[in-house]
PASEBA-1860 file (N, C-alpha, C; in nm, 3 decimals):
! residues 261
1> XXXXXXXX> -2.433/-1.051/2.636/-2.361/-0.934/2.582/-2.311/-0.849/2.696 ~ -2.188/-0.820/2.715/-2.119/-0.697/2.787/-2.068/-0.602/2.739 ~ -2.187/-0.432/2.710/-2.161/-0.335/2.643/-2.091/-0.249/2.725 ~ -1.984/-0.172/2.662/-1.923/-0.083/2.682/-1.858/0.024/2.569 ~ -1.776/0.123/2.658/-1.708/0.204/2.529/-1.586/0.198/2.566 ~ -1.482/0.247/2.475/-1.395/0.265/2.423/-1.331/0.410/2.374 ~ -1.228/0.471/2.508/-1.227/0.633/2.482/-1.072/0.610/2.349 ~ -1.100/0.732/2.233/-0.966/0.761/2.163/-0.948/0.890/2.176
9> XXXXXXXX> -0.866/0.940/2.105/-0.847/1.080/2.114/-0.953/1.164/2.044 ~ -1.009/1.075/1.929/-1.118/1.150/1.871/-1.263/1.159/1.919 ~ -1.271/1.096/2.032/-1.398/1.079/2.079/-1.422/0.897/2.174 ~ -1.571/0.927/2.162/-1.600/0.764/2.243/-1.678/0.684/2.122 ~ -1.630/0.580/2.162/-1.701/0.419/2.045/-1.784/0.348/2.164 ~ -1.899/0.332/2.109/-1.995/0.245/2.195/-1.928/0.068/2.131 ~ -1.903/-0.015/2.238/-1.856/-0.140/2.202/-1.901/-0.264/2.276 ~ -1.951/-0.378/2.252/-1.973/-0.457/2.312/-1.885/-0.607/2.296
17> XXXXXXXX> -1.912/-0.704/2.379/-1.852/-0.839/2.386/-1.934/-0.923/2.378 ~ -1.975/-1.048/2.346/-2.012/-1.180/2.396/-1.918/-1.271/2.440 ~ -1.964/-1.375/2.534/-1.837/-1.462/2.529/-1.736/-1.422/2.637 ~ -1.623/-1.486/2.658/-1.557/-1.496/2.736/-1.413/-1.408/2.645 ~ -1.421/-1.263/2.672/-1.265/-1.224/2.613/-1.159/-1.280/2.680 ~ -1.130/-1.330/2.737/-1.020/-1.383/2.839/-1.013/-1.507/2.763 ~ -1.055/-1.560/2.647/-1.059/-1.689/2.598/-0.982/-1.726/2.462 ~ -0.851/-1.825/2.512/-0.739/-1.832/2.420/-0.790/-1.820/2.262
25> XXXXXXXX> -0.912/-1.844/2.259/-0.956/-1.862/2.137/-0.928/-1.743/2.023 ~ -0.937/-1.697/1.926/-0.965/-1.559/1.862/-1.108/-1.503/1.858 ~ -1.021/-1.385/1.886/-1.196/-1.338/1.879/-1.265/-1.258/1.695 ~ -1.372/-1.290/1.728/-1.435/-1.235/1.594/-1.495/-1.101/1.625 ~ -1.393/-1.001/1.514/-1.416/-0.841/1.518/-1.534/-0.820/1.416 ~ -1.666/-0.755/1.459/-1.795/-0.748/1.366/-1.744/-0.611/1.296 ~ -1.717/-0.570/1.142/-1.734/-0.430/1.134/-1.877/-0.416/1.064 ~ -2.001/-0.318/1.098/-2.084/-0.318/1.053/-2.087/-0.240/0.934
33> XXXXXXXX> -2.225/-0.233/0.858/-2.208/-0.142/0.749/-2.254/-0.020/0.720 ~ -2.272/0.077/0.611/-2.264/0.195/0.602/-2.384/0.278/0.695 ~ -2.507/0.168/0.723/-2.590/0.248/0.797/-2.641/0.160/0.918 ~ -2.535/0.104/0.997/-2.513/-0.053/1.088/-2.479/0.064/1.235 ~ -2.461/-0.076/1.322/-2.406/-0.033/1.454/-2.464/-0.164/1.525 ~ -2.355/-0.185/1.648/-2.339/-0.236/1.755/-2.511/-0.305/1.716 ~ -2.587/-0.211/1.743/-2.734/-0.311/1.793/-2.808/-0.410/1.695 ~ -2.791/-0.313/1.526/-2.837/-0.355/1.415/-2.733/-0.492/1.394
41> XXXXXXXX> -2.667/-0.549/1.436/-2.652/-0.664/1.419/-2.707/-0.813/1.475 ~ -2.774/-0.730/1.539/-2.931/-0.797/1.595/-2.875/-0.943/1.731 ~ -2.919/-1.081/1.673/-2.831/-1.194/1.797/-2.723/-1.261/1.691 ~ -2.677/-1.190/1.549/-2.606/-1.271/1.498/-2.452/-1.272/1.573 ~ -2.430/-1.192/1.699/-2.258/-1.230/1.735/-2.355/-1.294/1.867 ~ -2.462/-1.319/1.900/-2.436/-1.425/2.032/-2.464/-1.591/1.896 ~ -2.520/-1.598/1.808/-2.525/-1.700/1.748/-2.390/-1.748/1.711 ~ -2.270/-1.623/1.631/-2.166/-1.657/1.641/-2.069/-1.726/1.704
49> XXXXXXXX> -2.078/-1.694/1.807/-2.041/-1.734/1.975/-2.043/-1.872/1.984 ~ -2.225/-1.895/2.002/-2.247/-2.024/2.056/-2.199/-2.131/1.929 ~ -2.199/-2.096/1.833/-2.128/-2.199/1.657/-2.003/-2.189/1.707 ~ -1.895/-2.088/1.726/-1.724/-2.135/1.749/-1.673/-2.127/1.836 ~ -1.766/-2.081/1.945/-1.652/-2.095/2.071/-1.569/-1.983/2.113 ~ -1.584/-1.875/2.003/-1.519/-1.758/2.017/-1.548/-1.667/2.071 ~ -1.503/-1.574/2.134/-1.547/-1.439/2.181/-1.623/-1.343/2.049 ~ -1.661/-1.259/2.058/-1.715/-1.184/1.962/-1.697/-1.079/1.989
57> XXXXXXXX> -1.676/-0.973/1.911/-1.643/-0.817/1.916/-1.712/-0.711/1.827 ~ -1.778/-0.649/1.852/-1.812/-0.537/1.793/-1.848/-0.383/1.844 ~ -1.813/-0.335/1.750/-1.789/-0.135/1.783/-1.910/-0.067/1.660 ~ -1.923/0.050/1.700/-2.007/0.141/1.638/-1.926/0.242/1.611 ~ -1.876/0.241/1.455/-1.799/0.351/1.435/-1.866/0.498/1.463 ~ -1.736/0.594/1.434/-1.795/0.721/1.438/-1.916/0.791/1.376 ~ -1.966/0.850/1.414/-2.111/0.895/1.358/-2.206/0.777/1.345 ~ -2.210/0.652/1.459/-2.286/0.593/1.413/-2.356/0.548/1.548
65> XXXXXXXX> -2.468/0.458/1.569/-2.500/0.366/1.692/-2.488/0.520/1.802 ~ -2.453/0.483/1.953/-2.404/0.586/2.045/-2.314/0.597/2.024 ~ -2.223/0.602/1.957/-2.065/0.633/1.939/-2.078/0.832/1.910 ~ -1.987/0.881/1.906/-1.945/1.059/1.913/-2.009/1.016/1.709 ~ -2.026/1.174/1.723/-2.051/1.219/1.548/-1.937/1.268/1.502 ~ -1.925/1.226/1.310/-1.803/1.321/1.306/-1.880/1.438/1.203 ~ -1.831/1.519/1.158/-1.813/1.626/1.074/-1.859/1.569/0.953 ~ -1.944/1.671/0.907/-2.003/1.609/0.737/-1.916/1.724/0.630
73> XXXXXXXX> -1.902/1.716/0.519/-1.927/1.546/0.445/-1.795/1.464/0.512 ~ -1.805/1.339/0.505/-1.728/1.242/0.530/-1.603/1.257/0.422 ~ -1.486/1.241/0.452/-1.399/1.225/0.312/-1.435/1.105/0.204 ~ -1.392/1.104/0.115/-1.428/0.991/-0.043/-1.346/0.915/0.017 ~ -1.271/0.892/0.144/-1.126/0.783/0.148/-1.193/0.765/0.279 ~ -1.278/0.739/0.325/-1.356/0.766/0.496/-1.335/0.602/0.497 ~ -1.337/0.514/0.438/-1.322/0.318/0.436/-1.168/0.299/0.438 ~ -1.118/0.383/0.397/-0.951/0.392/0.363/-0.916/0.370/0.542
81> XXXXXXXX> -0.964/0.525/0.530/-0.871/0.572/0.670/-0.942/0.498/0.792 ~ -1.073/0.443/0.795/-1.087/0.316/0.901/-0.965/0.228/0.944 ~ -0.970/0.217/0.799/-0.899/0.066/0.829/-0.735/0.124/0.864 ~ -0.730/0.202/0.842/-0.554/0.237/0.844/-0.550/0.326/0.935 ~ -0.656/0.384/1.025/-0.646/0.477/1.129/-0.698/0.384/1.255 ~ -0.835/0.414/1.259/-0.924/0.409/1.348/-0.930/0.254/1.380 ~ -0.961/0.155/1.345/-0.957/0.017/1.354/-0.849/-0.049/1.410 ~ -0.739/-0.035/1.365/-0.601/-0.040/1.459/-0.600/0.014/1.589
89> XXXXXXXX> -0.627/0.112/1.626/-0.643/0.179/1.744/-0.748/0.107/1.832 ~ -0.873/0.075/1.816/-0.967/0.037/1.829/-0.956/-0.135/1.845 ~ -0.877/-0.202/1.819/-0.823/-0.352/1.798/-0.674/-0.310/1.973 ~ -0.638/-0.229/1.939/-0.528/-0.214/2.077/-0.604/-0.203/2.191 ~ -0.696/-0.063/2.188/-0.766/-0.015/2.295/-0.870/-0.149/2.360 ~ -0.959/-0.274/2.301/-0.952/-0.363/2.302/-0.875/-0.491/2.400 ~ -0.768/-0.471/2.347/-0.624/-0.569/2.369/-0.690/-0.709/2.302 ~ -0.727/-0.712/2.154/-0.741/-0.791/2.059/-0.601/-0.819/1.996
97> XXXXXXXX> -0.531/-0.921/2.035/-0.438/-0.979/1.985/-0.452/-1.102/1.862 ~ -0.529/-1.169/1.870/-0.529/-1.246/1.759/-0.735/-1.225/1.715 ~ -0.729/-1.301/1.573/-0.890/-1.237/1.515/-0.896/-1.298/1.379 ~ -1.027/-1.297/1.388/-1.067/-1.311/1.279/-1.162/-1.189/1.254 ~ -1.155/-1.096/1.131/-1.239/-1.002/1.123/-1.348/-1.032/1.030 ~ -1.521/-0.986/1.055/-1.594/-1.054/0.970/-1.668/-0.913/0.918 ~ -1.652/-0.843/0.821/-1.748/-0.759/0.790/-1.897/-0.762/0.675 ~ -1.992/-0.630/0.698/-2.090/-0.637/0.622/-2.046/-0.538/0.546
105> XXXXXXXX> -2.049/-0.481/0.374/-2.097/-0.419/0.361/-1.989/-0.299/0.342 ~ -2.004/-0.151/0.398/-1.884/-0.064/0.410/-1.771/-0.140/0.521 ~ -1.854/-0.255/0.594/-1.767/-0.287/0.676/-1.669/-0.386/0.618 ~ -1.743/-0.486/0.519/-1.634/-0.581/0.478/-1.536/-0.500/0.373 ~ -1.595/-0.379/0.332/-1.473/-0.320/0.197/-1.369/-0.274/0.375 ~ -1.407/-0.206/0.448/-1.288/-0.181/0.580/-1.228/-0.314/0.613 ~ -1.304/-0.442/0.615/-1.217/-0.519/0.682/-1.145/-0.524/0.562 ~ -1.151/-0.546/0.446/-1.036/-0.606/0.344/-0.925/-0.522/0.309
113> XXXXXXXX> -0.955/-0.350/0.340/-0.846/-0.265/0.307/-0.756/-0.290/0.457 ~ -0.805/-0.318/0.564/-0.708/-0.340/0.696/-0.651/-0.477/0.642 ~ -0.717/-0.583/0.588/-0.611/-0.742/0.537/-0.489/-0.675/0.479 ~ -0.519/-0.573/0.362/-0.454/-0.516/0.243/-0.337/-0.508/0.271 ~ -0.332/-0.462/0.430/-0.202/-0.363/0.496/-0.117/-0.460/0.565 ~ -0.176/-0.551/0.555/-0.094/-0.698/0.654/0.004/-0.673/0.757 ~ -0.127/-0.632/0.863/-0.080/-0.548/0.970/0.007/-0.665/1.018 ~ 0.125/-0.659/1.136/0.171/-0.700/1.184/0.146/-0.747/1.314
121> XXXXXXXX> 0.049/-0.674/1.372/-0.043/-0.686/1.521/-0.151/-0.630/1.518 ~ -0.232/-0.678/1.592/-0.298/-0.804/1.653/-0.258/-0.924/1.535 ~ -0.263/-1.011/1.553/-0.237/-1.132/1.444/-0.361/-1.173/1.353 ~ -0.394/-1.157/1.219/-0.492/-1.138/1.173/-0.496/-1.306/1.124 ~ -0.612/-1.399/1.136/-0.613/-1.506/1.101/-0.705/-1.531/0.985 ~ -0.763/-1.467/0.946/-0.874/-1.470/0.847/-1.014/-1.368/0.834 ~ -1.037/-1.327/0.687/-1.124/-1.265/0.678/-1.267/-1.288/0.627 ~ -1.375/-1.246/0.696/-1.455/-1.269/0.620/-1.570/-1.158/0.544
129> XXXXXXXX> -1.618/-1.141/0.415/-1.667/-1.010/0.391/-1.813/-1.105/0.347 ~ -1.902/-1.015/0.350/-2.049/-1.013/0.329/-2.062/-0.926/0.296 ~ -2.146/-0.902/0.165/-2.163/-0.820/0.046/-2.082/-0.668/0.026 ~ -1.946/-0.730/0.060/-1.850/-0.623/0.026/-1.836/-0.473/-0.096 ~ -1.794/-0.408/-0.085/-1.767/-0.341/-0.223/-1.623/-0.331/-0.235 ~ -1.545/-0.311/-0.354/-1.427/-0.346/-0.360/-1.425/-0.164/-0.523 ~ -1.546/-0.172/-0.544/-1.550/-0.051/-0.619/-1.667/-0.050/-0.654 ~ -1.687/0.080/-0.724/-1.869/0.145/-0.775/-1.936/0.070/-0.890
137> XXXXXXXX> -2.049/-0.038/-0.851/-2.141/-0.048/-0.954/-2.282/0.105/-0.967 ~ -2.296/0.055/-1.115/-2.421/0.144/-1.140/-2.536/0.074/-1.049 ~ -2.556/-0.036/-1.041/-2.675/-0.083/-0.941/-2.683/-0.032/-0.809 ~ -2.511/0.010/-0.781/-2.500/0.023/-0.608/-2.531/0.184/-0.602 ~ -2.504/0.213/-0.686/-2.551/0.388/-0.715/-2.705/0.432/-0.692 ~ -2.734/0.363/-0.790/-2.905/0.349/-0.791/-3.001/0.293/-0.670 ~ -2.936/0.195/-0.612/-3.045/0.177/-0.462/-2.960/0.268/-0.353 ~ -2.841/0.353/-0.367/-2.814/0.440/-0.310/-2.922/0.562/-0.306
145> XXXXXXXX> -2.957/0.608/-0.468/-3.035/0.715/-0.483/-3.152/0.663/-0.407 ~ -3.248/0.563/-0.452/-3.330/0.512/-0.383/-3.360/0.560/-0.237 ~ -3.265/0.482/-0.185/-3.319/0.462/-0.004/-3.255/0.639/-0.001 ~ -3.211/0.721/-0.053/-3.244/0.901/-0.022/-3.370/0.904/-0.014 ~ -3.451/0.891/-0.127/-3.552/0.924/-0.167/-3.660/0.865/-0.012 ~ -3.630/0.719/0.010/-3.665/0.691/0.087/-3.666/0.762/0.206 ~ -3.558/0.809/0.275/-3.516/0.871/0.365/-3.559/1.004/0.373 ~ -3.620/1.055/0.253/-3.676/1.184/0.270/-3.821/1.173/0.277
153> XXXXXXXX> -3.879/1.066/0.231/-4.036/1.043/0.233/-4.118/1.010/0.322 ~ -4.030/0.898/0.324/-4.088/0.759/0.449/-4.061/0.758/0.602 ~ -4.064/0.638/0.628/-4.061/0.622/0.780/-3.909/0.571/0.839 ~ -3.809/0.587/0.720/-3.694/0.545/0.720/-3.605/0.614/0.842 ~ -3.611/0.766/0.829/-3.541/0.829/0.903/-3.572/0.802/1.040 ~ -3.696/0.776/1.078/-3.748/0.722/1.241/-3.695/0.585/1.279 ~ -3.716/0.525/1.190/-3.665/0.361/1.212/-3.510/0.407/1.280 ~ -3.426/0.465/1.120/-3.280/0.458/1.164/-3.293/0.496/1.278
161> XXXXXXXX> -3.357/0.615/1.339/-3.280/0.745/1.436/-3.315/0.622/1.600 ~ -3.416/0.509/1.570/-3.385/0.407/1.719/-3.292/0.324/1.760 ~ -3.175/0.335/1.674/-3.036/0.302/1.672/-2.908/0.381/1.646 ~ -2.958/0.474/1.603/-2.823/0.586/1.604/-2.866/0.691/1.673 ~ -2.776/0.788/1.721/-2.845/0.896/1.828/-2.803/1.006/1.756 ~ -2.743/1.040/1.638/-2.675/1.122/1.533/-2.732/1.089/1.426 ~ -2.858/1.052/1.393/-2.940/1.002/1.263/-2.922/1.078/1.135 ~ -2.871/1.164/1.133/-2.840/1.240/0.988/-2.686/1.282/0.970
169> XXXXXXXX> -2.645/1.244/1.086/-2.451/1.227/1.046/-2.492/1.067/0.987 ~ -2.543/0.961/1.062/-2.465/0.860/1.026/-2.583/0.863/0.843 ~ -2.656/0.894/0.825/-2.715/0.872/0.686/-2.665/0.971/0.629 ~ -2.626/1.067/0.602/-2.579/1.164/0.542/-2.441/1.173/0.499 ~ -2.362/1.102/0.616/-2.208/1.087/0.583/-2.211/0.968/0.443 ~ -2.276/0.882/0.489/-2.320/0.754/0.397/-2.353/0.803/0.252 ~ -2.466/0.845/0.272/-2.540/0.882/0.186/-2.450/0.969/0.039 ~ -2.404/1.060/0.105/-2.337/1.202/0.081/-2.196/1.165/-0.017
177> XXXXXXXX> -2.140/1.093/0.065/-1.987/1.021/0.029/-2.044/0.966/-0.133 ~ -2.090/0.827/-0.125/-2.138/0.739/-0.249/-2.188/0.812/-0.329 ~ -2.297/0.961/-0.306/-2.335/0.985/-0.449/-2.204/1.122/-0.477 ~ -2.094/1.100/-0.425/-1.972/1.210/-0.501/-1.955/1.181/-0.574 ~ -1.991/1.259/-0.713/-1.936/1.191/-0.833/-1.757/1.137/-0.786 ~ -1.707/1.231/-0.710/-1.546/1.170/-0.692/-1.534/1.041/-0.607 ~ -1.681/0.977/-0.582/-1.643/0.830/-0.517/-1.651/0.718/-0.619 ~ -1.667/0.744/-0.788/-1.712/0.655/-0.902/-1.513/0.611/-0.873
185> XXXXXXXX> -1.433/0.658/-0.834/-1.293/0.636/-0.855/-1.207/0.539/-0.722 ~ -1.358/0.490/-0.623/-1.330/0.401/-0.503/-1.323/0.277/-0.567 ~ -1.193/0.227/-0.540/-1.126/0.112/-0.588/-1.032/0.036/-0.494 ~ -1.073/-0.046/-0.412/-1.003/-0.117/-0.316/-0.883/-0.245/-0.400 ~ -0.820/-0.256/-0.550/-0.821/-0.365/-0.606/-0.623/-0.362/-0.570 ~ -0.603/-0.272/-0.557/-0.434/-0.253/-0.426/-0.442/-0.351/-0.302 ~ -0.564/-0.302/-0.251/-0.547/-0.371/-0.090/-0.597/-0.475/-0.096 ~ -0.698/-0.567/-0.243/-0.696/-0.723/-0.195/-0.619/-0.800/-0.233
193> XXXXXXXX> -0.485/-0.732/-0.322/-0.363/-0.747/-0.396/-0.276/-0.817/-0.226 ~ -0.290/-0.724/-0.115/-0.239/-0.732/-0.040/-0.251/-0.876/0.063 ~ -0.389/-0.910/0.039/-0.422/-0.933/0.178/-0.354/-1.095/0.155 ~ -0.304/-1.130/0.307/-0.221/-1.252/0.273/-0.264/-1.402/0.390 ~ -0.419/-1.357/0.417/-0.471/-1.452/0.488/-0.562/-1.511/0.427 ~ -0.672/-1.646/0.461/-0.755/-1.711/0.439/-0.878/-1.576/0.384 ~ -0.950/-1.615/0.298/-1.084/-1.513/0.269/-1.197/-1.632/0.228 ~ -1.299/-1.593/0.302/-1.448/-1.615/0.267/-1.552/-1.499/0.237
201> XXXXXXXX> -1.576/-1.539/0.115/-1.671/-1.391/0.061/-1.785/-1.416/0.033 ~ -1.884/-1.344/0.087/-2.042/-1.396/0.107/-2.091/-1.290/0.038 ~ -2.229/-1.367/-0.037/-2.293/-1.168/-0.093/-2.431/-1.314/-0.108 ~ -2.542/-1.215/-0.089/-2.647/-1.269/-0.094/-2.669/-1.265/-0.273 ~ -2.752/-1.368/-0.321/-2.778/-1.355/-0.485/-2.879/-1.258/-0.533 ~ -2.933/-1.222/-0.449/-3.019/-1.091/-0.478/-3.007/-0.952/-0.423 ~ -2.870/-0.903/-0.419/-2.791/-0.793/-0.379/-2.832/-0.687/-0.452 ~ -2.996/-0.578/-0.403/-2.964/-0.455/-0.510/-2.825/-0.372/-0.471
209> XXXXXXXX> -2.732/-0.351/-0.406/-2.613/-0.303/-0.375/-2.456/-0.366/-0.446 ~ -2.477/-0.492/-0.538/-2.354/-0.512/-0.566/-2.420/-0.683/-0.661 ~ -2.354/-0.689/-0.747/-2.318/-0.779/-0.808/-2.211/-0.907/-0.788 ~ -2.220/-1.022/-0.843/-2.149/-1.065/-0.836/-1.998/-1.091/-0.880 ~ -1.978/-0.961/-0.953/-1.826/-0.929/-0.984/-1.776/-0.881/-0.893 ~ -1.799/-0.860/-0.760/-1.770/-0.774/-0.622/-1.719/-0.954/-0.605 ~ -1.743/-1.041/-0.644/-1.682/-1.174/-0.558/-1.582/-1.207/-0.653 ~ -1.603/-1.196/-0.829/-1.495/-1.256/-0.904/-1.389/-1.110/-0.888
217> XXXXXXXX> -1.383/-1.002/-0.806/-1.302/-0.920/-0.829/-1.224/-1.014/-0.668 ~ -1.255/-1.035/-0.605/-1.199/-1.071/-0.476/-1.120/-1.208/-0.532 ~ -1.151/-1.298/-0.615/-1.103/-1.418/-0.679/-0.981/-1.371/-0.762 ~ -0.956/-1.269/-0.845/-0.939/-1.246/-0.943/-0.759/-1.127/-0.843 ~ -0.786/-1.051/-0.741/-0.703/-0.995/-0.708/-0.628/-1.092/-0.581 ~ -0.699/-1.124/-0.482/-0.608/-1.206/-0.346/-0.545/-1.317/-0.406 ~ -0.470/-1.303/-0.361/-0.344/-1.452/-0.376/-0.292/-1.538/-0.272 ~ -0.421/-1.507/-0.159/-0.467/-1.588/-0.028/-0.544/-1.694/-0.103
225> XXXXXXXX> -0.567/-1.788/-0.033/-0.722/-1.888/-0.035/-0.823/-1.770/-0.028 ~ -0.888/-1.848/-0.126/-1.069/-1.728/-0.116/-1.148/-1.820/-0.138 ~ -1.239/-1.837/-0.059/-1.356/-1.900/-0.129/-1.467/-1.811/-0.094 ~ -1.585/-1.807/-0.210/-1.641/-1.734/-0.224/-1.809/-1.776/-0.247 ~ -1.914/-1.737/-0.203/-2.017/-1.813/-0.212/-2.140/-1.695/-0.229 ~ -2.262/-1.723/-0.280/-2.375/-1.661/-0.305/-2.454/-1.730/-0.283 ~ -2.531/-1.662/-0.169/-2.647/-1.695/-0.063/-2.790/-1.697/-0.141 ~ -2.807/-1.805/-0.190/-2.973/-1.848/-0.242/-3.050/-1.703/-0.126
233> XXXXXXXX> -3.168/-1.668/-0.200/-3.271/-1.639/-0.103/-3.240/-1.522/0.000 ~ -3.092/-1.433/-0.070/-3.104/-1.304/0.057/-3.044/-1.181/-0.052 ~ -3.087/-1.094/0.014/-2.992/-0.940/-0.077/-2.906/-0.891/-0.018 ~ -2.941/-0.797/0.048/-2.796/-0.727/0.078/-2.747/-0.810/0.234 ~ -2.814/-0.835/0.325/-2.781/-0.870/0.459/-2.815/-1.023/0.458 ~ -2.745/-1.146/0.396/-2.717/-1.266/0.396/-2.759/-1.304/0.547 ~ -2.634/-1.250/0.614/-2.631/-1.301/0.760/-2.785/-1.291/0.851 ~ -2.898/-1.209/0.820/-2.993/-1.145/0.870/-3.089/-1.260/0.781
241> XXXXXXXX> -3.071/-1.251/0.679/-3.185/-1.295/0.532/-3.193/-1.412/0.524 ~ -3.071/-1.466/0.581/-3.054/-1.649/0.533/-2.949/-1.689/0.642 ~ -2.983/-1.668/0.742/-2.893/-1.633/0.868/-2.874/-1.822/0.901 ~ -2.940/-1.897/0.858/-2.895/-2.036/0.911/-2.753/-2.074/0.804 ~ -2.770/-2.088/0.634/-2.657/-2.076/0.560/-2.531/-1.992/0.588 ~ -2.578/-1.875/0.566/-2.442/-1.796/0.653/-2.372/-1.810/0.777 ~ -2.429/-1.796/0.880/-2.359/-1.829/0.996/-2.318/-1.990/0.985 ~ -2.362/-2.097/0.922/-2.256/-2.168/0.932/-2.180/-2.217/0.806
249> XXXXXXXX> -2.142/-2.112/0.717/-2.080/-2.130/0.623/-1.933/-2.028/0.697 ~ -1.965/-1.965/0.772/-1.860/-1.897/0.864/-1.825/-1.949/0.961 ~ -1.862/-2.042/1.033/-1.858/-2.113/1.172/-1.708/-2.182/1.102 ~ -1.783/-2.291/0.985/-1.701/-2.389/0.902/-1.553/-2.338/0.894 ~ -1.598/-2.177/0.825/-1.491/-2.084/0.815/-1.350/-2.023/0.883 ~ -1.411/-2.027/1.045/-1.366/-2.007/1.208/-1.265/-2.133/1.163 ~ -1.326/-2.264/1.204/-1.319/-2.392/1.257/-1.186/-2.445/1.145 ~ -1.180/-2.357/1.006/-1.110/-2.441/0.943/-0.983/-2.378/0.950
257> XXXXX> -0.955/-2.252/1.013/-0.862/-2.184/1.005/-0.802/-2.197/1.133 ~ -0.866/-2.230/1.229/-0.854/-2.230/1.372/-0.876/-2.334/1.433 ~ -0.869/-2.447/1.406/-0.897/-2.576/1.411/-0.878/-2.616/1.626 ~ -0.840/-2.549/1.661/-0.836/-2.541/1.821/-0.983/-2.548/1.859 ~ -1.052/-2.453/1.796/-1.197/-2.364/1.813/-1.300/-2.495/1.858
END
């Protein structure tokens, strides 16, 4: 791994590499999820790596990992404006020209609203989401309330705060956003209307955060290839839970789109 940051106008992104960036290959952009960063993705981008051959990329958004804090509450459109602000910028500053983007989570609903927009640059080759949201279940509400409760009781808030250095921006922005009653109206079903590349959609089968209509909604709106799969034996973090199935149901994924790799 070669960590570094990444200055914007709004602040600094803690970011790291595996792999050889200098390598014709595409690289794979990690976006993590609502309470993720750079570290919490544990060795799944050097495992990545050594399966395709690719460089690997990942950042710690704002308020999260060492990256700058932002301002609470977060806006109800805070996944919106990732993908249509900050991520673009962050893909230049980079000099990520071609990609495959793989997200978890708040990260895969960001990677699919950036497909949505069918950016024109960097060259987007395929997406992949792991236990995405695409809009509000009552289940995803409820282990929302949950891990609060958690977070106010337990040993939760210590755990997080050895990976984020802003431990109550990055849980609170999270936290705060999802139980707005004005986030029951987050509906990504425009931007997978959009997206006009390859999709692989992963959700573990025991997801307290999302159901499996989060995959027939991804079937049901892209008019890309989708294939879509549910991970025997994991909940919300597939890639972590059942990390031999996943990572090479994505490798496959790389390899079939990118056949150089």
């Amino acid at each position: 791994m070669t960590p570094g940051v990444i200055t914007l106008p709004d602040g600094t992104l803690e970011m790291a590499w595996w792999g050889d960036r200098s390598s014709a290959a595409p690289a794979l952009v990690l976006l993590h999820e609502g309470l993720g960063c750079v570290e919490l993705w544990r060795d799944v981008p050097a495992r990545l790596h050594d399966l395709t051959g690719c460089p690997v990329f990942a950042y710690s958004r704002f308020g999260y990992g060492r990256s700058d804090p932002v301002p609470l509450p977060r806006p109800l459109d805070y996944m919106q404006r990732e993908a249509a602000e900050t991520l673009p910028r962050v893909l230049r500053a980079a000099d990520i020209k071609r990609l495959v983007l793989i997200g978890h989570s708040d990260g895969g609903s960001i990677a699919a609203a950036y497909a949505g927009r069918a950016p024109a640059e960097p060259r987007l080759l395929g997406l992949v989401t792991i236990a995405a949201h695409f809009f509000v279940e009552d289940l995803n509400i409820r282990s929302i309330e949950q891990i609060g409760r958690d977070y106010d009781t337990t040993d939760l808030r210590a755990r997080l705060g050895r990976y984020h250095t802003h431990v109550d921006v990055a849980f609170q922005g999270w936290h705060g956003a999802w139980l707005d009653p004005g986030f029951r109206a987050f509906d990504l079903t425009e931007e997978l209307r959009g997206i006009r590349v390859p999709v692989l959609g992963l959700q573990g089968a025991d997801d307290p955060y999302g159901s499996e209509a989060q995959l027939t909604c991804m079937r049901t709106h892209v008019a890309a290839p989708v294939e879509t799969r549910l991970i025997p034996g994991a909940k919300h973090a597939p890639h972590l839970e059942a990390k031999p199935a996943t990572l090479a149901a994505i490798a496959d994924f790389v390899a079939a789109i990118n056949p150089r790799v």
